[in-house]
C-alpha positions, 0 to 999 in steps of 0.5 A: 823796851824790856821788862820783867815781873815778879809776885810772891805771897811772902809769909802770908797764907794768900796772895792779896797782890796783882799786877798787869804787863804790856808793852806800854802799859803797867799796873801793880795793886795790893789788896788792903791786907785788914778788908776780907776780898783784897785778893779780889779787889787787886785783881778785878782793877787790873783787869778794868783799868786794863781793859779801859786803856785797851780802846782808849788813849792815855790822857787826863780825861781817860784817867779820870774815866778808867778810875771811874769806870773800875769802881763802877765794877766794883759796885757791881760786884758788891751789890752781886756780893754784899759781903765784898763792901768793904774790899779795896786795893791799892793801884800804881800804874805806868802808860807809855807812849811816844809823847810821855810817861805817866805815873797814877796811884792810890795807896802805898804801891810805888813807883821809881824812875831810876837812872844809872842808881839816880833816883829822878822821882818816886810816888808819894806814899797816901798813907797815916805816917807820910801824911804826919811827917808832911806836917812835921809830926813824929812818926817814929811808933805810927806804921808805914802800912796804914793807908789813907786812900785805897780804891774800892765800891764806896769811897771817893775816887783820890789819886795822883798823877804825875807826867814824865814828858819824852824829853826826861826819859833817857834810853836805858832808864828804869821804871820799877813799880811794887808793892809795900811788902818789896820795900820791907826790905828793898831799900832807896839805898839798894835801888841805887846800889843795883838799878845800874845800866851794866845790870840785866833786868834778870840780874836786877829780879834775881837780887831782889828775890834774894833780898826778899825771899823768906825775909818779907811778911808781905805779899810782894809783886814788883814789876822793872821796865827799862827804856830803849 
């Protein structure tokens, strides 16, 4: 397995997005942008959801565990720092091990499993916009970025999990996780044009800085994992 990673602040004065690599284990978090402390927010659930999964192995149980224990943390922080209540993050996170993938997430951060420009599976956004076009509402003037789940101190733990068992995973497969500031303007139809099998990840990093350097108003942190 090979992987690369990338953050950038884009046009913001800070950059409120993390991330976290190893080599079965991958977390990108964006700080909820409209909450003061969202740079702290991202940093401090990579470093516990890391830390959990450091002594623990990667299952249904654990996940529920590692969530609850990193807002756990959370409260800490802000019962140390009333002023950080109100902080939070987005989270999406890849475990790989010899019997599957799995994919859980809380926001708008995505993940991608991509074959040969295939797009097998994308996370479903939690935000206002993908909420109404699910009940077949216009969303035509509702913005992508608003988000209906973010983990922080105060409010319910709501995130989504999706395996991918070994049998679905193909050698040369590519696992792309990122941030929504990437998406302004890395779209489905570039990721199907450049995650090919005769591109390097190096290649693939440098088409999507030049895709978004000096173009994105976000922060954007991207991470490309590809199996062997």
């Amino acid at each position: 397995m090979i992987f690369v990673s990338y953050t950038d602040k884009g046009s913001r004065p800070t950059n409120q997005d993390a991330y976290f690599e190893s080599d079965k284990f991958f977390i990108v978090c964006d700080g909820v942008g409209g909450n003061a402390y969202g740079d702290i927010a991202s940093k401090l659930a990579c470093t516990a959801l890391s830390d959990f999964f450091k002594t623990n192995a990667f299952s249904k149980a654990h996940f529920d565990k590692a969530f609850e224990s990193t807002q756990l943390q959370f409260r800490e922080m802000v019962s140390k720092y009333p002023e950080m209540k109100s902080m939070s993050t987005t989270v999406v996170m890849l475990t790989l091990d010899k019997e599957a993938a799995n994919i859980a997430w809380i926001g708008d951060s995505r993940l991608y499993h991509i074959r040969n420009g295939q797009i097998l599976f994308v996370t479903e956004d939690h935000s206002l916009k993908n909420d109404l076009a699910k009940k077949g509402e216009d969303t035509i003037h509702i913005k992508r970025n608003i988000i209906t789940k973010s983990l922080s101190a105060n409010h319910a733990i709501e995130y989504s999990l999706h395996t991918i068992p070994k049998e679905k995973i193909k050698a040369g497969d590519f696992f792309f996780l990122c941030t929504d500031g990437v998406l302004e303007n890395v779209t489905d139809e570039f990721i199907k044009s450049h995650f090919q099998s005769e591109y390097a990840l190096e290649k693939i990093k440098e088409l999507i800085l030049q895709a978004c350097e000096g173009k994105t108003k976000d922060n954007y942190t991207f991470e490309i994992i590809q199996t062997n």
